[in-house]
N, C-alpha and C positions, 0 to 999 in steps of 0.2 A: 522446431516449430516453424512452418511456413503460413503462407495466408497471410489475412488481416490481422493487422496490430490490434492490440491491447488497451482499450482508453484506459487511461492512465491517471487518476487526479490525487495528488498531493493534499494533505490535510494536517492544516496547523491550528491552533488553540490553547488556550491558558488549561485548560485540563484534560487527561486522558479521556472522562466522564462527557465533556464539550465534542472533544475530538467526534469519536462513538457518534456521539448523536447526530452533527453531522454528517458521517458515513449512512449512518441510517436511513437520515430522511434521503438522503440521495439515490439509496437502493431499489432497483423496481425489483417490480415483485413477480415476476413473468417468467420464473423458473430460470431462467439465462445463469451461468454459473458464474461469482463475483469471487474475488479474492479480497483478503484485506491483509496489510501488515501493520500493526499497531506496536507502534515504541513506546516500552513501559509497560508495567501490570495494571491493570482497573484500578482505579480510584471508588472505591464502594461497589455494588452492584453494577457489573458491566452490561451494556447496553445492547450488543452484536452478542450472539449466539452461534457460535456453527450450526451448520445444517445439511441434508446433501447439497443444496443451492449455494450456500457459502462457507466457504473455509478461510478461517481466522489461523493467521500464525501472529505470535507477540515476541518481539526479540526486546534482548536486555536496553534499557535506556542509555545514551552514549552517541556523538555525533556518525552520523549514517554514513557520511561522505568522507570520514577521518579513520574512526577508529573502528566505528558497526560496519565499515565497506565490507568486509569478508563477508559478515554473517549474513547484512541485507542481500551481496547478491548470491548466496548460496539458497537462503529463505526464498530470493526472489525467484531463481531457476527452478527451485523447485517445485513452484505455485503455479509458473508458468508451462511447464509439462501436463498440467491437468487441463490449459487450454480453456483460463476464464474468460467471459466476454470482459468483464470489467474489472480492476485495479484501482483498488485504493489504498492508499501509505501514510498514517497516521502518525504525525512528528512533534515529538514532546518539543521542541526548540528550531525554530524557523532562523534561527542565525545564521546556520549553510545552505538556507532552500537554493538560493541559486547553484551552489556547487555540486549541488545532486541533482536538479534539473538538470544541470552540462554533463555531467555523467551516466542519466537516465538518454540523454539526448547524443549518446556515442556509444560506438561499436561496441558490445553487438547488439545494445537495446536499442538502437534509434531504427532496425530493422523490428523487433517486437513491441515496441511500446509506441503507443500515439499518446503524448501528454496532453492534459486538459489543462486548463488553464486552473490556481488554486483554490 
């Protein structure tokens, strides 16, 4: 992937249901193609739908920056081959946000990811 980075925003909350919503309201609606990764399954009726505009992947709950590292970046390369304008990463547990912004923010994603602030 070359070109323009990836805005990138991190998303934390007391529940996957909070998380979602979140994402949501952040969403524009202007066709641009969005990604999301959400940690953990829905808590009740989930909030984000796929669509052709947005593609949802949900990886098992488990620290992202420890033990989910493989899965997130393999989830994450492969979301970024579809070439979303925006990125969003839904985190059951904000306890390593910084270790995964410093990860997010090194070789090779600090070449595709522009992070937003959380």
């Amino acid at each position: 992937m070359t070109g323009r980075r990836v805005t990138t925003t991190l998303v934390t909350g007391p529940s996957c249901h909070d998380r979602e919503q979140a994402i949501a309201a952040r969403l524009h609606h202007d066709g641009a193609l969005s990604a999301v990764i959400l940690e953990g399954l829905p808590d009740g009726q989930p909030v984000l739908v796929p669509s052709p505009s947005l593609l949802i992947e949900r990886i098992a709950p488990g620290c992202l920056c420890c033990t989910g590292n493989l899965v997130l970046r393999v989830t994450l390369n492969r979301l970024l081959r579809r070439r979303p304008a925006r990125l969003f990463i839904g985190l059951a547990n904000a306890e390593h946000l910084g270790q995964l912004r410093s990860w997010l923010c090194s070789a090779p994603y600090d070449q595709l990811l522009e992070l937003a602030p959380n």
